[in-house]
C-alpha positions as CSV (number, residue, x, y, z in Angstrom):
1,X,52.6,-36.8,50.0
2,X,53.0,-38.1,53.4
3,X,49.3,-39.7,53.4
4,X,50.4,-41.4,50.4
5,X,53.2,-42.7,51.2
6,X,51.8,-44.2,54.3
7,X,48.9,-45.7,52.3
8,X,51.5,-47.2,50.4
9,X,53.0,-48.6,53.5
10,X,49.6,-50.0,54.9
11,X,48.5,-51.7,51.6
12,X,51.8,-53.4,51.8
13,X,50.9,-54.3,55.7
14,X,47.7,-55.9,53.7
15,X,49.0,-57.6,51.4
16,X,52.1,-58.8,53.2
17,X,50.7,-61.4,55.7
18,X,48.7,-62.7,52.6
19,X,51.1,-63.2,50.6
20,X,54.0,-65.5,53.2
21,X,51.0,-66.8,55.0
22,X,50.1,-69.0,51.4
23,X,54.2,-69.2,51.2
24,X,54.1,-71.4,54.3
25,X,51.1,-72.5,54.2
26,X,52.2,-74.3,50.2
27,X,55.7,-75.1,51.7
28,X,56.8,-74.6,55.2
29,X,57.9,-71.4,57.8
30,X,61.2,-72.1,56.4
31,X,60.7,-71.4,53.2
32,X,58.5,-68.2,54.2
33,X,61.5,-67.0,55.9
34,X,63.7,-67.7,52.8
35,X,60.7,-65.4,50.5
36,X,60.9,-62.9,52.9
37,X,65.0,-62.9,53.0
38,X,64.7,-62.7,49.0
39,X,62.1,-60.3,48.7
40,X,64.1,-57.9,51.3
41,X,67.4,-58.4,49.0
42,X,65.5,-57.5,46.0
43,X,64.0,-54.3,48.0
44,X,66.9,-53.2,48.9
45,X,68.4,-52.8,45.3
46,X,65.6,-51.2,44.3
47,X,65.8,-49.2,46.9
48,X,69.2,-47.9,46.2
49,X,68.3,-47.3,42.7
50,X,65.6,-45.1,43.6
51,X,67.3,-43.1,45.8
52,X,69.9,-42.6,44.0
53,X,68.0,-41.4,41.5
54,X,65.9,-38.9,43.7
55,X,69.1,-37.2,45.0
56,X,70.4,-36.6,40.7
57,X,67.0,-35.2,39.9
58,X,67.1,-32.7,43.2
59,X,70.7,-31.3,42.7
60,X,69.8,-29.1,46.1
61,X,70.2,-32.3,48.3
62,X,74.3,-32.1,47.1
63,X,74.3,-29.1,49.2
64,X,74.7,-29.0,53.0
65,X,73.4,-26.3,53.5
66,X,71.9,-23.3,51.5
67,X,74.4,-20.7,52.1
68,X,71.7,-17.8,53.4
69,X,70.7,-20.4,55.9
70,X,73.9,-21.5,56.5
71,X,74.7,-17.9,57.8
72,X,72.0,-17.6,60.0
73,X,72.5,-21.1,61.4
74,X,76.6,-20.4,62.2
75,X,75.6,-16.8,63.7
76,X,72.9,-18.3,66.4
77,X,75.4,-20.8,67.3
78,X,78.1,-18.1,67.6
79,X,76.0,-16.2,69.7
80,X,75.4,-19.1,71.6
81,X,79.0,-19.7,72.5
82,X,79.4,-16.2,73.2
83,X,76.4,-16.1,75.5
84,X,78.1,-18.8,77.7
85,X,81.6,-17.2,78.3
86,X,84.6,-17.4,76.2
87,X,86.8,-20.7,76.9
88,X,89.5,-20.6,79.4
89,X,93.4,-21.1,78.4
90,X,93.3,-24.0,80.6
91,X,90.6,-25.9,79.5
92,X,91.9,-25.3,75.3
93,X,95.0,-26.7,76.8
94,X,93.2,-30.0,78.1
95,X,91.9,-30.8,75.2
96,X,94.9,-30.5,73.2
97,X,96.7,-33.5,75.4
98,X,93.6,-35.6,74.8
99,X,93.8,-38.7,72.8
100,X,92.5,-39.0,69.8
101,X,90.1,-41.8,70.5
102,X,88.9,-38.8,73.5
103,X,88.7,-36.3,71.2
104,X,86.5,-38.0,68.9
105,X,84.5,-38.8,72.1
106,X,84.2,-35.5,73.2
107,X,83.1,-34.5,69.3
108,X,80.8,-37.2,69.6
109,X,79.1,-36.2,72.9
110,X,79.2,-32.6,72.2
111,X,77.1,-33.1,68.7
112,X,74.7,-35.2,70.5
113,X,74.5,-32.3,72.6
114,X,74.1,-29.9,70.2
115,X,71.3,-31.9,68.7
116,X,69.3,-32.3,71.5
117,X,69.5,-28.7,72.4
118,X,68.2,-27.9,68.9
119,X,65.4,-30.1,69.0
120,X,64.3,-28.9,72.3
121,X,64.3,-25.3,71.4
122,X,61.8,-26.3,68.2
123,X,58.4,-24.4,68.9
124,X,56.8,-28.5,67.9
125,X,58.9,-29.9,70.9
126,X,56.2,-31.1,72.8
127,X,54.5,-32.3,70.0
128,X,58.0,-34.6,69.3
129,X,58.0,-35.5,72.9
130,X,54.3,-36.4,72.7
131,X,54.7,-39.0,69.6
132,X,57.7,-40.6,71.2
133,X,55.8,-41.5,74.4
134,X,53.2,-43.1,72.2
135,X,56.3,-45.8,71.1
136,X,55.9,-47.0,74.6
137,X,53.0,-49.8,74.2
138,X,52.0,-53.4,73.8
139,X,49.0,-52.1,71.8
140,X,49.9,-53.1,68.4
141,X,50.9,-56.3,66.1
142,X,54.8,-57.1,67.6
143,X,56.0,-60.1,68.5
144,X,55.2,-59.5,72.1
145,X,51.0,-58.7,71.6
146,X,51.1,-61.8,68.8
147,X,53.1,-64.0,71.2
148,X,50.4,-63.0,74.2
149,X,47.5,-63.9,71.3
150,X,48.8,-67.4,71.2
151,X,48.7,-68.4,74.8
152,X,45.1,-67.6,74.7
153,X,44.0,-69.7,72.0
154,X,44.2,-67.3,69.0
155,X,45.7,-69.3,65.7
156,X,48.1,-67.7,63.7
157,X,45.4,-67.8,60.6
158,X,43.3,-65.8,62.6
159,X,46.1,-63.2,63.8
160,X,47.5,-62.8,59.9
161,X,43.6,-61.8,59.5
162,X,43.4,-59.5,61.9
163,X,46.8,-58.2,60.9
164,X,45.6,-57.4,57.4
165,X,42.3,-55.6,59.2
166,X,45.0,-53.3,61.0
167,X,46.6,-52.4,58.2
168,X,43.0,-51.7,56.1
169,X,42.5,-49.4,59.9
170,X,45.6,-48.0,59.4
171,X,44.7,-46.8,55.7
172,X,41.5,-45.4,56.9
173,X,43.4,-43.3,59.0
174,X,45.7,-41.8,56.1
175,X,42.5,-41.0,54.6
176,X,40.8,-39.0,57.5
177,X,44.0,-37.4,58.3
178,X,43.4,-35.3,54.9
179,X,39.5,-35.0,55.4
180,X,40.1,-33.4,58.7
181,X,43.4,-31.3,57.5
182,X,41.0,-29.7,54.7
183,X,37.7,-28.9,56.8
184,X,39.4,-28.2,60.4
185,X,43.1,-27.6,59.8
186,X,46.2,-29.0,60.9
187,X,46.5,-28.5,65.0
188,X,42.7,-29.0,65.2
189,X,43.3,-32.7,63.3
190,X,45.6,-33.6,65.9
191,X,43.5,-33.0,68.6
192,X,40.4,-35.0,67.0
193,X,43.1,-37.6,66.2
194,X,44.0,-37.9,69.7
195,X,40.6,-38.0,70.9
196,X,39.9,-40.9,68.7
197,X,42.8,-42.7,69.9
198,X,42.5,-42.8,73.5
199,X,38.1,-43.3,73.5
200,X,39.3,-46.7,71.4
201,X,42.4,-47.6,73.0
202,X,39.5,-47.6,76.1
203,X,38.6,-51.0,74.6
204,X,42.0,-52.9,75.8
205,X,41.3,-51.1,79.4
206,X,38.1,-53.1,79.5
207,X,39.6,-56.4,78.1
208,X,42.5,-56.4,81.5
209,X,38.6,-56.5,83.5
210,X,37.0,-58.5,80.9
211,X,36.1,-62.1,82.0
212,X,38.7,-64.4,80.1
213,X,42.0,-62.3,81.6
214,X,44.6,-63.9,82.7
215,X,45.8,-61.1,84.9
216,X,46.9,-62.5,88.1
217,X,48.7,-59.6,90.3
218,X,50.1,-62.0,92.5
219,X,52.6,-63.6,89.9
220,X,54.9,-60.6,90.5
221,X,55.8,-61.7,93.6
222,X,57.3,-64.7,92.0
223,X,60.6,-65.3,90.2
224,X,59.8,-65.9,86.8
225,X,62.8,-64.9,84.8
226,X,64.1,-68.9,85.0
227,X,60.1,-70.1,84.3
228,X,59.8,-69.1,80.9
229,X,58.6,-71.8,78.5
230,X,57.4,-73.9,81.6
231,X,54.4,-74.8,83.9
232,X,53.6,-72.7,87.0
233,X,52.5,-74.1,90.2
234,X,48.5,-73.1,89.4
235,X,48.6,-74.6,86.0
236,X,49.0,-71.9,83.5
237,X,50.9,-72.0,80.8
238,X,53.7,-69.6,79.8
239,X,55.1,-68.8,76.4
240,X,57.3,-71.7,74.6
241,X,61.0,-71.4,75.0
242,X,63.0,-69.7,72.4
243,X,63.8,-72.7,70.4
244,X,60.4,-73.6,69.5
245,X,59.8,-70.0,67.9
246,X,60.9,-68.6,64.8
247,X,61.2,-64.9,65.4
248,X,60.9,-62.2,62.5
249,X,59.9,-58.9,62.6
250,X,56.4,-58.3,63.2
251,X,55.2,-61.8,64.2
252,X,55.9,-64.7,66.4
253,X,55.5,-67.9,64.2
254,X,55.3,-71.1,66.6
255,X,56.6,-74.5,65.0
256,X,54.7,-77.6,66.3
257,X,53.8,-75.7,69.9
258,X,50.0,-75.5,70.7
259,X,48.6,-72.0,70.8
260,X,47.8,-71.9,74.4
261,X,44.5,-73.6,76.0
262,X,41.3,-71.9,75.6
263,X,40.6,-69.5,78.1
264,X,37.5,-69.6,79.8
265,X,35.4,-66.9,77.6
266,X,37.2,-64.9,74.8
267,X,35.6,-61.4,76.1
268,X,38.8,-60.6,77.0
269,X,40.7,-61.2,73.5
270,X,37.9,-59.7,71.6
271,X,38.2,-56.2,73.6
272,X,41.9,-56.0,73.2
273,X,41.7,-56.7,69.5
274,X,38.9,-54.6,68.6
275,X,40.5,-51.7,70.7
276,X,43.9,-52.2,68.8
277,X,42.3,-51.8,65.4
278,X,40.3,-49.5,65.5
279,X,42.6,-47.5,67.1
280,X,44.8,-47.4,64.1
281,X,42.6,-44.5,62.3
282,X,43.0,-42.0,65.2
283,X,47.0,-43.1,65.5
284,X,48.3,-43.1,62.0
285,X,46.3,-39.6,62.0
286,X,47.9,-38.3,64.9
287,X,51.1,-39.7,63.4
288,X,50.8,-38.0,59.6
289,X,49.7,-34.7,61.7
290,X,53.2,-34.7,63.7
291,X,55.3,-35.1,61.1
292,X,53.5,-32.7,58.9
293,X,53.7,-29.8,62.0
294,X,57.6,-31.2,62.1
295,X,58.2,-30.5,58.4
296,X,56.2,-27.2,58.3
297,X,57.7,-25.9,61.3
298,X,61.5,-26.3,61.2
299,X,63.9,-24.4,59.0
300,X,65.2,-26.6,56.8
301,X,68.9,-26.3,57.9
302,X,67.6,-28.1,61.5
303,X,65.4,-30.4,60.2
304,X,68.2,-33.0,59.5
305,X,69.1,-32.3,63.1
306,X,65.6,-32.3,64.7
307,X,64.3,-35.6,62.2
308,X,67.6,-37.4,63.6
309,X,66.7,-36.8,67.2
310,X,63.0,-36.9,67.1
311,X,63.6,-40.5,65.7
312,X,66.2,-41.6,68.6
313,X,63.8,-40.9,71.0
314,X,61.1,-42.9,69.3
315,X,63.3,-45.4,69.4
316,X,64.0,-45.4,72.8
317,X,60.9,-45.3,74.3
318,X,60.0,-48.3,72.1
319,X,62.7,-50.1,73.9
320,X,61.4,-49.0,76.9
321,X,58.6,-51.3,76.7
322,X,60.4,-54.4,75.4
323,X,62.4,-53.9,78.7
324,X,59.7,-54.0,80.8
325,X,58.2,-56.9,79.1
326,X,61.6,-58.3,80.0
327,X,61.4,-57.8,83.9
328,X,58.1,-59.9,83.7
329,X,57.2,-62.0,80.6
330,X,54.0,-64.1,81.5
331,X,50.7,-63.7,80.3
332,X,49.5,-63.1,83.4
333,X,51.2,-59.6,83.3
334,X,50.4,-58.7,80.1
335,X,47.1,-56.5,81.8
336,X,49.7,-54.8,83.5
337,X,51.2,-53.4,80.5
338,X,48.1,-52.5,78.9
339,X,47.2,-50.2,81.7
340,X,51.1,-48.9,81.6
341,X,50.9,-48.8,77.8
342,X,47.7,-46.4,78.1
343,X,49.0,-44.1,80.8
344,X,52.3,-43.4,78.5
345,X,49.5,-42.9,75.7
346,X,47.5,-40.1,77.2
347,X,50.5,-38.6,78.3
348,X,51.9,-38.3,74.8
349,X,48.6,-36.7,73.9
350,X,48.0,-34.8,76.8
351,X,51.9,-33.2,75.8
352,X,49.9,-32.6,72.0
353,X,46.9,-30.6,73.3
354,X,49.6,-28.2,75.7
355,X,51.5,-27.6,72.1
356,X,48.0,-26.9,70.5
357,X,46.9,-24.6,72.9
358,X,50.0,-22.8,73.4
359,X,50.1,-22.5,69.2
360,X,46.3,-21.3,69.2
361,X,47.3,-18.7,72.1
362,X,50.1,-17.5,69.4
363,X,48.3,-17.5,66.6
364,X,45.6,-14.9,68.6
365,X,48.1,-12.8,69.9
366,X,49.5,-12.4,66.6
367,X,46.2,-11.9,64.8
């Protein structure tokens, strides 16, 4: 179910870019961005329908909790508490006087704690920790990898192409994610996943050497927070300022602003793209094979818990690489955070194989 689900999502990645490109091409960006306004407001009716209509068929989702779970998941905490100590008189008194605005704080912070300690103690922890880390990359079709594209000549025809190619790697990837889940199994998928990954993502590696790079070390030296949208002193151009892009949420569309002058060979571009897409397969495998391990391997009274957390942490290690794109924005840097991109990478999947062997070392002892 969750390989065709995806495939449902990556056809739609296909078809997507198609589909507004011939909108804007017929009319104008503008109009693209009112189809794409409409079509979300549509979706999300639709969407409501649906799920309201999943949760009446499944009467069990009305329930918080099955109540033999619910037992065992109040006992563990109890013991929990009792582990660390009963609470003193004084500290009971404190946080009667607190506000209420404090008390809900304090509720707050304590069920973010709680969470965190839940998903930590999960025997697929590292696996989590391992598909958050891969959040942290330029390596794929955002506004800041499409926006890097146009300063080096790439035209926004050519990127909704190779958007749509993505998407068609992406699918590939649902569909060897359930070739390899038959033949080798589930932990063994991973690690074939993750292998796949990295020997492609070895592509962009090559492209920061590639002739046709833009890397220049030396521009971190400079201040370039107040050059954005300008000239440097050596001629190279930087990305237009904000008011000459219309922004949405996978691309960067540029109205009347060239694409960038033509860099001196395109060795470099060709590397980084080839590396991205192809890449896709051994990702959305590794992906599908997480969440499968995440669903198989968590009682279902913590999976709310551990799915809530797992997906805050994706989310901030995704911003942690918009923020360094922040600190320095020109092309020039962009090789930079390819290398940084990949380092976060192989950590994320050297974190997989440690879960995988410590799993296989269980299952033996077991057996």
């Amino acid at each position: 179910m969750n390989a065709t689900m995806r495939r449902i999502d990556q056809v739609t990645n296909i078809l997507a870019p198609l589909v507004v490109g011939q909108v804007m091409t017929l009319a104008s960006n503008v109009a693209g961005c009112g189809f794409i306004l409409g079509w979300n407001l549509v979706s999300l009716i639709v969407e409501f329908v649906f799920l309201s209509r999943v949760y009446h068929i499944v009467p069990e989702l009305s329930l918080k909790l099955p109540l033999v779970e619910e037992k065992c998941y109040l006992e563990r905490r109890n013991e929990r508490k009792m582990s660390k100590g009963e609470i003193s008189l004084r500290h009971l008194r404190g946080r009667t006087s607190q506000t209420p605005c404090l008390h809900r704080l304090h509720r707050l912070l304590g069920t973010c704690k709680e969470g965190w300690k839940t998903y930590y103690r999960q025997p697929v922890f590292l696996a989590g920790v391992g598909l958050a880390f891969l959040y942290t990359t330029v390596l794929g079709f955002d506004c800041i990898t499409t926006g890097y594209a146009y300063t080096q000549g790439i035209s926004g025809s050519l990127l909704s192409f190779l958007m749509g190619v993505s998407a068609m790697a992406g699918l590939l990837g649902t569909v060897l994610f359930t070739n390899l889940r038959k033949t080798y199994g589930l932990i063994k998928t991973g690690m074939i996943s993750s292998c796949l990954h990295l020997s492609c993502l070895l592509l962009c590696v090559c492209s920061v050497f590639a002739p046709g790079s833009p890397m220049d070390l030396s521009m971190l030296k400079e201040s370039n927070a107040s050059d954005l949208g300008e000239m440097n002193g050596e001629g190279h151009t930087l990305l237009p300022d904000r008011s000459s892009i219309h922004w949405t949420n996978n691309t960067v569309l540029f109205e009347n602003a060239p694409g960038g002058p033509a860099p001196e060979s395109y060795m470099s571009i060709i590397l980084l793209f080839l590396g991205v897409i192809t890449a896709r397969i051994g990702l959305w495998s590794f992906d599908l094979t997480v969440t499968q391990l995440l669903q198989e391997n968590i009682c279902e009274s913590e999976r709310g818990i551990v799915n809530g957390v797992q997906s805050s942490l994706n989310y901030m290690m995704d911003l942690l690489h918009f923020l360094m794109v922040i600190s320095a924005p020109q092309p020039q840097h962009f090789g930079i955070f390819v290398i940084i991109s990949v380092l976060f990478i192989t950590a994320g999947h050297i974190m997989y194989f440690v879960y995988a062997w410590k799993a296989k070392r269980k299952q033996s002892l077991n057996a």
